[in-house]
LUMLUMGU-542323 format. One line per 8 residues: number of its first residue (from 1); their letters; for each residue z, y, x of C-alpha. Coordinates in Angstrom, 1 decimal, padded with zeros to 4 digits. Layout:
<rs>
NUM) A) Z,Y,X | ...;
</rs>
This chain:
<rs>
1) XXXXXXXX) 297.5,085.2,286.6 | 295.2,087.2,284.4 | 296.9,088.7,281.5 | 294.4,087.3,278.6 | 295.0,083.8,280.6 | 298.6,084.0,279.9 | 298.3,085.7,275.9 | 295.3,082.1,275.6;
9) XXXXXXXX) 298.2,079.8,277.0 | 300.5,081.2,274.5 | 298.2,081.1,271.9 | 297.1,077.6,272.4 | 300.9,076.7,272.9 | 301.2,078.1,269.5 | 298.3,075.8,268.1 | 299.8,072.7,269.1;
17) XXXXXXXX) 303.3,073.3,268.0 | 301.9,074.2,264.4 | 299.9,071.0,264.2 | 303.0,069.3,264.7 | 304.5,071.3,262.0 | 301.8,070.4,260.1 | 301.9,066.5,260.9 | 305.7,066.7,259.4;
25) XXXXXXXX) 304.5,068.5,256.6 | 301.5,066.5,255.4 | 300.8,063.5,256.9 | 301.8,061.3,254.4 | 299.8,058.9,252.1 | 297.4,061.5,249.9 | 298.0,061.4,246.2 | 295.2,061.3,244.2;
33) XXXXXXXX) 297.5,062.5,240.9 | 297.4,066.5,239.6 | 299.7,068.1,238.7 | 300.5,071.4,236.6 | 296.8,072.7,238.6 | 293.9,070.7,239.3 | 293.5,073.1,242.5 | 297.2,071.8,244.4;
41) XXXXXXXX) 298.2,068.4,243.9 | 301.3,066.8,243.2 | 303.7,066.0,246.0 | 304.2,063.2,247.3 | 305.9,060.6,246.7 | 306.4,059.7,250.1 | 308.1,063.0,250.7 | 310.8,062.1,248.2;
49) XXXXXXXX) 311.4,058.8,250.9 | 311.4,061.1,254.0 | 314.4,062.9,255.8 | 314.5,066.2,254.2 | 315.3,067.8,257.6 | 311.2,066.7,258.2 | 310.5,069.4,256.1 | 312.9,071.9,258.1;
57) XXXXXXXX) 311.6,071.2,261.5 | 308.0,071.3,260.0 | 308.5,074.7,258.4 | 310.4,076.3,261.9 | 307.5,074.8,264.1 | 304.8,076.5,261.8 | 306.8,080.2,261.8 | 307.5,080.1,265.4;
65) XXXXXXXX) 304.2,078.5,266.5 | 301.8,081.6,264.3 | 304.2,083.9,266.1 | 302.7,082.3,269.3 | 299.0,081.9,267.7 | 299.0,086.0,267.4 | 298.8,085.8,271.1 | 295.8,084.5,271.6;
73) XXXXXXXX) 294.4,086.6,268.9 | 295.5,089.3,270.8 | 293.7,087.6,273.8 | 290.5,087.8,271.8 | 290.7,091.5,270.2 | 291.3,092.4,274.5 | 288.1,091.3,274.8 | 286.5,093.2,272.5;
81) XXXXXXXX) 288.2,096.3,273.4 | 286.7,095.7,276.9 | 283.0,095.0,275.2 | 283.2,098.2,273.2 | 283.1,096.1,269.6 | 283.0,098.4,267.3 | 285.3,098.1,264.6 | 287.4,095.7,266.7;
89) XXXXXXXX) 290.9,097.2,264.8 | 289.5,095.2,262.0 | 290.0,091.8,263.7 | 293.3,092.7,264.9 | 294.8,093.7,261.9 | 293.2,090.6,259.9 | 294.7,088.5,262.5 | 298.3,090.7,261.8;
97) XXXXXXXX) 298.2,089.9,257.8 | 297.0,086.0,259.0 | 300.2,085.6,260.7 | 302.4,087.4,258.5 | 301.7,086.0,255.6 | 301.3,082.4,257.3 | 304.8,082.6,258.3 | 306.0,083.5,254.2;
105) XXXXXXXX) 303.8,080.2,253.4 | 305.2,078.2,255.9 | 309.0,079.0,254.9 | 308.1,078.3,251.3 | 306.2,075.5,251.3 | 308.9,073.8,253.7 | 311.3,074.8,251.5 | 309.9,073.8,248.5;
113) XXXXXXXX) 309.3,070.3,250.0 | 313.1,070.1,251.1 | 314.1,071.0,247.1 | 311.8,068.4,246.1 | 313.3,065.8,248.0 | 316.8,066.9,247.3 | 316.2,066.8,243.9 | 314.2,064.0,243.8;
121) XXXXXXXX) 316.9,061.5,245.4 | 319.7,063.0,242.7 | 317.0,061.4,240.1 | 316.4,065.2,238.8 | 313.3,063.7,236.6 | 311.6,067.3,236.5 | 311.8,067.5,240.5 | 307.8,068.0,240.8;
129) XXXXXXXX) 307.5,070.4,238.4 | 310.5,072.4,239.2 | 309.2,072.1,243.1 | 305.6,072.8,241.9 | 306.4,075.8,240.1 | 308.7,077.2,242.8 | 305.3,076.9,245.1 | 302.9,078.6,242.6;
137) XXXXXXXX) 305.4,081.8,242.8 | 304.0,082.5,246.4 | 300.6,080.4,246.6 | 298.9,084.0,244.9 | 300.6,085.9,248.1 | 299.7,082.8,250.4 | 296.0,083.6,249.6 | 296.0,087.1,251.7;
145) XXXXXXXX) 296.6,084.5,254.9 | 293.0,082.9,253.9 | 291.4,086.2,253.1 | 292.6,087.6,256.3 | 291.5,084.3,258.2 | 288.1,084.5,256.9 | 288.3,088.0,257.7 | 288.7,087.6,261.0;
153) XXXXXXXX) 286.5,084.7,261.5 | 283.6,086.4,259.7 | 284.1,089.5,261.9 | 284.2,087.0,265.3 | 281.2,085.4,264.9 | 279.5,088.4,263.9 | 280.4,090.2,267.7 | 279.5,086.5,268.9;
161) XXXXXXXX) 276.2,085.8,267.6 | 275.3,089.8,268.2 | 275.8,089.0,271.9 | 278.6,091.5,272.9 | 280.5,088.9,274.7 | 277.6,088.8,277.5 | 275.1,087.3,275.6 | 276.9,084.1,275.3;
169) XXXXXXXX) 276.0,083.8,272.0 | 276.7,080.2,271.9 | 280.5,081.1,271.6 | 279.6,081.7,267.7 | 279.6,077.7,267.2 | 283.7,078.0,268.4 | 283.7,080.0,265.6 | 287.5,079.0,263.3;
177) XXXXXXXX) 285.9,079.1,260.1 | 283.0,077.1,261.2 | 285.0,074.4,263.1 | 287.6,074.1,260.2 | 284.6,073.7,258.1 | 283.4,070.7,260.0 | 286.7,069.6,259.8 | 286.5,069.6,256.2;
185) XXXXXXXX) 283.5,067.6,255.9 | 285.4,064.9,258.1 | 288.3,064.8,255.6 | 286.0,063.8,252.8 | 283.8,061.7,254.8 | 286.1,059.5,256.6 | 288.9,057.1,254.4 | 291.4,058.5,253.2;
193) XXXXXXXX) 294.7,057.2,254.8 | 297.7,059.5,256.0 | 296.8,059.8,259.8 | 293.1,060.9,258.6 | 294.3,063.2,255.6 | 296.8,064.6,257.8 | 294.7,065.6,260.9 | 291.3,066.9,259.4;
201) XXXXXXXX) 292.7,068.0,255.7 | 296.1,069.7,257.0 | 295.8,070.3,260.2 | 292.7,071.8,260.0 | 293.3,075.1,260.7 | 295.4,074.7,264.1 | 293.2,072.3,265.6 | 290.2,075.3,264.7;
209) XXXXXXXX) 292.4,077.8,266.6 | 293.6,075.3,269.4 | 289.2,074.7,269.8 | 288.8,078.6,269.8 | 291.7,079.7,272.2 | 290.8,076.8,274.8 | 287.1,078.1,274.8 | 287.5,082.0,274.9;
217) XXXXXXXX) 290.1,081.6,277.3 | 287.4,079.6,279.7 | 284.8,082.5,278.8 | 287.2,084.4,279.7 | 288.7,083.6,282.8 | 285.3,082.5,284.2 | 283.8,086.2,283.0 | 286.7,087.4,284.9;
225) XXXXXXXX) 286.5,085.2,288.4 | 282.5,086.5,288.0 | 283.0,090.1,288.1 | 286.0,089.8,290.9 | 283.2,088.5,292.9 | 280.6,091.2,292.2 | 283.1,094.0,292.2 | 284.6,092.3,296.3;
</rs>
């Protein structure tokens, strides 16, 4: 099997354990109450009626599956290598700081959901703020992830739309910022409920990268089969 196949597979095995982390994590009924910032809302009170070890399993599935994700950006930054991208090291490494700093977020925001729920179910009354606070620590650090996924993204659909991947510029519309920004537009267009809210406004961002994996990965292997055949 072709070696980008296999570093795809991983990476799209990596997609769809995170949006299960994700599903544990936040597919619950949204809130539409604020907190100590108007930018990240108050937990839910849901998660206070949830097992706490929800929160655990969501957390490991998101660290283990961006270890897997960095595969198929790996997959992608092959490519470019073999297209001559300039600047390619660029995409790698924003890719590198994605999934580093994605792992952090995912420990602390799975952790910061168990200590709500802990605390919340010993009647600590300040459980929310002290669980909101605790999450503000690290949301400045959990920004780098974003910078470096738009990084990366920008980057993508810049070697895409400039045809280096065989003038198939059309792979710029797989593009993860673009599809996560479609995604978006669903979350606020469609009702709010917890299955909506926690497929288009939280898993967002693996179900971009699960789209993105699966299509460069059937660029790429058909790319592949095609020059076999010219080269035979």
């Amino acid at each position: 099997m072709h070696l980008n196949k296999k570093l795809f597979i991983v990476g799209i095995i990596g997609s769809v354990l995170c949006f299960a982390g994700d599903m544990l994590l936040g597919c619950f009924t949204p809130s539409k109450e604020f907190g100590n910032s108007i930018i990240f809302p108050p937990f839910s009170d849901d998660w206070a009626n949830s097992s706490p070890y929800r929160f655990v399993v969501g957390g490991l599935f998101g660290v283990i599956a961006l270890l897997l994700m960095f595969c198929g950006f790996y997959a992608i930054y092959r490519e470019m290598i073999t297209k001559k991208c300039k600047y390619s090291k660029l995409f790698i490494i924003c890719a590198f700081v994605f999934v580093s700093v994605g792992t952090l977020y995912h420990c602390v925001f799975a952790m910061t959901a168990y200590i709500y729920n802990k605390l919340y179910n010993i009647q600590v009354l300040e459980a929310k703020l002290i669980a909101e606070q605790l999450f503000f620590v690290f949301i400045a650090v959990a920004s780098l992830a974003a910078v470096a996924f738009a990084g990366l993204s920008v980057y993508l659909f810049f070697v895409t739309i400039t045809g280096k991947f065989n003038n198939k510029k059309w792979l710029s519309i797989f593009n993860p910022l673009l599809i996560m920004l479609v995604l978006i537009i669903l979350s606020k267009i469609l009702p709010a409920n917890k299955v909506i809210t926690g497929v288009f406004a939280w898993g967002q961002q693996s179900l971009a990268l699960f789209i993105t994996f699966m299509i460069f990965m059937i660029y790429s292997v058909r790319y592949s089969h095609a020059e076999n055949k010219k080269g035979s």
